[in-house]
Backbone bond lengths (Angstrom), bond angles and torsions (degrees), N, CA, C in turn:
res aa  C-N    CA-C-N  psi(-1)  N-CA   C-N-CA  omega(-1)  CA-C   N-CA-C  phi
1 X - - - 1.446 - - 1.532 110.81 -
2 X 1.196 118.54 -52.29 1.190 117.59 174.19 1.845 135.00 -57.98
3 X 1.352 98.97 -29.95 1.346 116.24 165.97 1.288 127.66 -67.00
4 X 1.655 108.26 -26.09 1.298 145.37 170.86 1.548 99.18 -50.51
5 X 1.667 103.65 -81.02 1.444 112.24 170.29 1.669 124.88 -41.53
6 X 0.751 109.55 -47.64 1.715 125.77 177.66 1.143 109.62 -50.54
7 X 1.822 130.03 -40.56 1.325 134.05 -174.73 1.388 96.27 -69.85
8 X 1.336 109.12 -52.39 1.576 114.47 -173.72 1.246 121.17 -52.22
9 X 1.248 108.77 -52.04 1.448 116.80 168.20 1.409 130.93 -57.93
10 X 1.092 111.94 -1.48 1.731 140.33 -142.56 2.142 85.42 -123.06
11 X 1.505 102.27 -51.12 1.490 104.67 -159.36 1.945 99.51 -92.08
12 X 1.510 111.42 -8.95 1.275 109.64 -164.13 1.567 85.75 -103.76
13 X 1.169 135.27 -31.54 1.598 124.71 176.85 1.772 102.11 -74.21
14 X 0.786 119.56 -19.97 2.296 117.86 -176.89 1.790 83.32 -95.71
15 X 1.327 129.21 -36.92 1.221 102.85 -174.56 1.729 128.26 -76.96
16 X 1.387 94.08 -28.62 1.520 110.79 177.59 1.819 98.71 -79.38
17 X 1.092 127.60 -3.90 1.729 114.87 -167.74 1.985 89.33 -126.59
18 X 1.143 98.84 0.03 1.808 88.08 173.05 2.047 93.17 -111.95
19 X 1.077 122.37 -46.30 1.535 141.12 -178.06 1.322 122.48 -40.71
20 X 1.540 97.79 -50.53 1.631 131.31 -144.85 1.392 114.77 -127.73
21 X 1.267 123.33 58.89 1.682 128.40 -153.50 1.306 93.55 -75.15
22 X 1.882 129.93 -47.19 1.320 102.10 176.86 2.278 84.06 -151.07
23 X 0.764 106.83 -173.90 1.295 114.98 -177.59 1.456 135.80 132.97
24 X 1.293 123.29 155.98 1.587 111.28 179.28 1.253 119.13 -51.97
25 X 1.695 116.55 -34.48 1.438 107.59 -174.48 1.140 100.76 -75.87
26 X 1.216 142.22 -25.40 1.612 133.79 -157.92 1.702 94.76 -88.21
27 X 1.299 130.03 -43.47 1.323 134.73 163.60 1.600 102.21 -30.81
28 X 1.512 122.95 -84.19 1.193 126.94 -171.52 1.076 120.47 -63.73
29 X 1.868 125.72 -42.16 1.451 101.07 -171.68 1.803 119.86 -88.02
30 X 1.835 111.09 -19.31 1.218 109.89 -157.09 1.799 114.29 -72.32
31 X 1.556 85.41 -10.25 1.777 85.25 -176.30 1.660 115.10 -70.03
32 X 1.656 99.77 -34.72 1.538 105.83 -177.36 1.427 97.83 -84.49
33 X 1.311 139.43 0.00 1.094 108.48 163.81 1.857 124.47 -103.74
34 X 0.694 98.94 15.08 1.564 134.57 172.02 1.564 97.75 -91.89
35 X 0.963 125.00 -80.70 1.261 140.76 -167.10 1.825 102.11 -41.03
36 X 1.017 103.32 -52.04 1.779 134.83 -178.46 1.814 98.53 -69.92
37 X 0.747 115.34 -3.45 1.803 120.62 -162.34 1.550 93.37 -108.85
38 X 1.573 97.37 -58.55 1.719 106.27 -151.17 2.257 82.98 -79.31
39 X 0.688 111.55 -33.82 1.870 117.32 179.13 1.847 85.55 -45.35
40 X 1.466 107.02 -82.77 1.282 103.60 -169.99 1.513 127.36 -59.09
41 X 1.041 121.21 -12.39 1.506 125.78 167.23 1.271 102.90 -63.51
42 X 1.731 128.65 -63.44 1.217 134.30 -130.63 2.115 86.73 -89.59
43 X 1.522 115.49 -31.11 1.232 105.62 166.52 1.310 115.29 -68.97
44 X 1.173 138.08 3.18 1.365 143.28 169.28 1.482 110.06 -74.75
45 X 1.473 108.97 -33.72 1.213 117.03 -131.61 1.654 143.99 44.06
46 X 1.469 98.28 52.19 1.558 115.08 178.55 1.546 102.09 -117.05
47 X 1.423 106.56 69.10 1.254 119.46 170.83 1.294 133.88 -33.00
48 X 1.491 122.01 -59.78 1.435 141.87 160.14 1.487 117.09 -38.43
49 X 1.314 103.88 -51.00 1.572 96.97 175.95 1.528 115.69 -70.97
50 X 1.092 111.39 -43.63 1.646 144.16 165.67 1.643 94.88 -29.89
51 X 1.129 116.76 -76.02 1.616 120.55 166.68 1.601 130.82 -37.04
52 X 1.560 74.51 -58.79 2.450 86.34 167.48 1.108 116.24 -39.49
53 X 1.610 102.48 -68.84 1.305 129.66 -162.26 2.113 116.64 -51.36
54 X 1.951 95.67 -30.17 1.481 106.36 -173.75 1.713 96.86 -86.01
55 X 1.789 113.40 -29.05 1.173 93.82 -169.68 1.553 93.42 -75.30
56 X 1.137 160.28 -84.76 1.363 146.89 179.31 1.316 123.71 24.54
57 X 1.396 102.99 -63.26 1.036 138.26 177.47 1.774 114.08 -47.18
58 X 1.840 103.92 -75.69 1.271 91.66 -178.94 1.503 107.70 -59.35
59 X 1.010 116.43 -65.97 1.391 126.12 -160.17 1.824 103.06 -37.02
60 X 1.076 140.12 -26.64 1.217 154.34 145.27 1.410 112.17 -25.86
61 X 1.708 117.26 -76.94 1.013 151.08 -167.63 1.798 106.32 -52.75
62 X 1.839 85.16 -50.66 1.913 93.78 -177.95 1.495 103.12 -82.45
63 X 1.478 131.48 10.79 1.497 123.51 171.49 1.627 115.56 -104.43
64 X 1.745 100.62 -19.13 1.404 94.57 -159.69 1.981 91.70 -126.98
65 X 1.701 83.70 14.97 2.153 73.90 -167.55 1.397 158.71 62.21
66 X 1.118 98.69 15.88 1.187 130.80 167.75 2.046 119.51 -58.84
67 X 0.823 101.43 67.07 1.605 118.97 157.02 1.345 125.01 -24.94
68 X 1.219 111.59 -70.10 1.612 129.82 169.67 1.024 110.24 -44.98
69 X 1.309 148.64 -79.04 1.618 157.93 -179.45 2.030 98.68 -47.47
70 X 1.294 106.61 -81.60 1.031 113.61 -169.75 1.417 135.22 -1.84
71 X 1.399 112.22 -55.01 1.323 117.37 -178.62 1.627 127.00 -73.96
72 X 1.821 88.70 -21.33 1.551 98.28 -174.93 1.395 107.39 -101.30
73 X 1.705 117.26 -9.45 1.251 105.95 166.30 1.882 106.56 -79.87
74 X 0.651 121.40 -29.49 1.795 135.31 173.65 1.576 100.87 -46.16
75 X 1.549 100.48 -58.39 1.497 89.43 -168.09 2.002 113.88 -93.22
76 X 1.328 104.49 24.75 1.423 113.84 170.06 1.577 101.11 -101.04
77 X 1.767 111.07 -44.92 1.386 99.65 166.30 1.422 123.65 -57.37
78 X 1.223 136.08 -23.28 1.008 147.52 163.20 1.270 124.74 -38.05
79 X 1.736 102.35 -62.69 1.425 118.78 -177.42 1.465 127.56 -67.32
80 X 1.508 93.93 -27.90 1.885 110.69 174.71 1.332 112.38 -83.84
81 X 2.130 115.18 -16.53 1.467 92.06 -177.10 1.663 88.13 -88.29
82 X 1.310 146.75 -29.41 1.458 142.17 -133.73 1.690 67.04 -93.04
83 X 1.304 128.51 -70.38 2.189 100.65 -164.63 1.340 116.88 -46.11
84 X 1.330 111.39 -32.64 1.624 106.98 176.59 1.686 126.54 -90.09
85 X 1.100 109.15 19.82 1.331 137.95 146.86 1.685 105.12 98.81
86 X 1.426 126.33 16.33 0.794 116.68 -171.69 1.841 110.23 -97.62
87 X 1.257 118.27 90.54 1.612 122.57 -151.44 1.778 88.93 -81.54
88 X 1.210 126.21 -49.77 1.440 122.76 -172.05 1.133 121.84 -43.48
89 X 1.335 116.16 -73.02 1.749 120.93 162.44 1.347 108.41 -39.69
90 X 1.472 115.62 -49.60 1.690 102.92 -157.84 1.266 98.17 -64.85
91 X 1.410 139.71 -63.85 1.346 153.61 150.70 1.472 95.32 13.74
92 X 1.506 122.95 -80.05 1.251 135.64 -156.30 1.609 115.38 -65.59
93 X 1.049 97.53 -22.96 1.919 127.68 -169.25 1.515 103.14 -88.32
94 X 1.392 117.26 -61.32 1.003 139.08 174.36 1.999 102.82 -40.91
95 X 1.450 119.48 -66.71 1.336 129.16 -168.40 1.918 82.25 -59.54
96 X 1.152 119.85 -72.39 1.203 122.38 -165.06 1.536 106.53 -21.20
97 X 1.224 109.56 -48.74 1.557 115.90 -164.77 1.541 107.03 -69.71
98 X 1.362 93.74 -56.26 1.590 98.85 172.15 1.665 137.24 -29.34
99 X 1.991 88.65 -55.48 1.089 99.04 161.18 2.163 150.36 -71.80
100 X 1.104 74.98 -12.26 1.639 109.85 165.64 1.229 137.03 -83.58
101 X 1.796 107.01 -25.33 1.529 133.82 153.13 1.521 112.60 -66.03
102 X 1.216 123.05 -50.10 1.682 126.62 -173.20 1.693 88.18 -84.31
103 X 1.346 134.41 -36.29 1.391 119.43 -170.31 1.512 133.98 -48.37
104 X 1.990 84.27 -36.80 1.554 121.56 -179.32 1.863 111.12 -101.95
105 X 1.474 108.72 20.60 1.312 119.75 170.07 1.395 104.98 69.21
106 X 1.443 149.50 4.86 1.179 160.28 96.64 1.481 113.20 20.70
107 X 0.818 122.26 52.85 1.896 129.33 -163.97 1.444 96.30 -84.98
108 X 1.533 109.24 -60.12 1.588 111.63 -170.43 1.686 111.59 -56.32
109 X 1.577 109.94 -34.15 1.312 113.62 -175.73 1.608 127.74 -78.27
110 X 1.951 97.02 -32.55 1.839 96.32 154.04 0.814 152.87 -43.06
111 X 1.792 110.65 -44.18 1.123 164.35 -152.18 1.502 90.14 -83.36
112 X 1.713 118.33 -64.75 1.388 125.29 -163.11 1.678 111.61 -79.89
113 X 0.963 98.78 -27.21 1.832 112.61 168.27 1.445 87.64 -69.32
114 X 1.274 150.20 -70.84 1.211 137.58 -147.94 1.692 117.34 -63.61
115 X 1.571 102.39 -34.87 1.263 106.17 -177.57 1.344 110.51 -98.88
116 X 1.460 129.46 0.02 1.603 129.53 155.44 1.417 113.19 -74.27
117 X 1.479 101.98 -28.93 1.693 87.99 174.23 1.496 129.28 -85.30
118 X 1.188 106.87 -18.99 1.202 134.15 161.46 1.631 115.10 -34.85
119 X 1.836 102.75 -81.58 1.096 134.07 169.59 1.407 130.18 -49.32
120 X 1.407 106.79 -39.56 1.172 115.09 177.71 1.913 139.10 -82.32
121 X 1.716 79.36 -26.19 1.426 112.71 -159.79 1.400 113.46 -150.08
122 X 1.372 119.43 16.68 1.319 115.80 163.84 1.487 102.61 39.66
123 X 1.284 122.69 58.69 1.675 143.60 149.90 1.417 127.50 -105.64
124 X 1.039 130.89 123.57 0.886 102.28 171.87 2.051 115.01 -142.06
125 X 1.263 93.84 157.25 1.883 85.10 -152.17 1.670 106.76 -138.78
């Protein structure tokens, strides 16, 4: 089932980036589906891609402004570099996100980044 999803997710990110050269929908939907990509990778545990897939993502987000996505693609990059052992960046990535959640009045979502990293990864920020 999940692999299932993954193709999809796999055929809806080449369809929105061959489809969707620039536009509001491509603004709004391509981040969550990215976002939705790097989720199912990282439950795979295919970290690396999991990582790609978020940097895409932000770097997306910081071209076209996208707010909404942003922080949670940040803190997925986060999560794939801290499993793949890279705690410094993630650390740094991780606060980033945090701070971008309370920026955008996101309290509940800082809050929950703070105590996943915590919990998850013995981070704490």
């Amino acid at each position: 089932m999940m692999e299932q999803a993954l193709r999809l997710g796999y055929w809806l990110k080449q369809y929105m980036e061959i489809k969707f050269v620039d536009g509001k929908e491509k603004t709004a939907r391509y981040p969550m589906i990215l976002y939705n990509l790097c989720n199912w990778l990282g439950n795979m545990e295919r970290y690396e891609e999991a990582k790609e897939i978020a940097e895409i993502g932000v770097n997306f987000c910081i071209e076209y402004g996208n707010l909404v996505a942003f922080p949670r693609l940040l803190f997925n990059k986060a999560c794939a570099l801290a499993t793949l052992g890279d705690r410094k960046e993630a650390t740094s990535i991780f606060k980033q996100s945090e701070a971008i959640f309370a920026a955008t009045n996101q309290m509940r979502m800082a809050k929950l980044t703070a105590d996943l990293c915590k919990k998850h990864y013995g981070i704490e920020i």
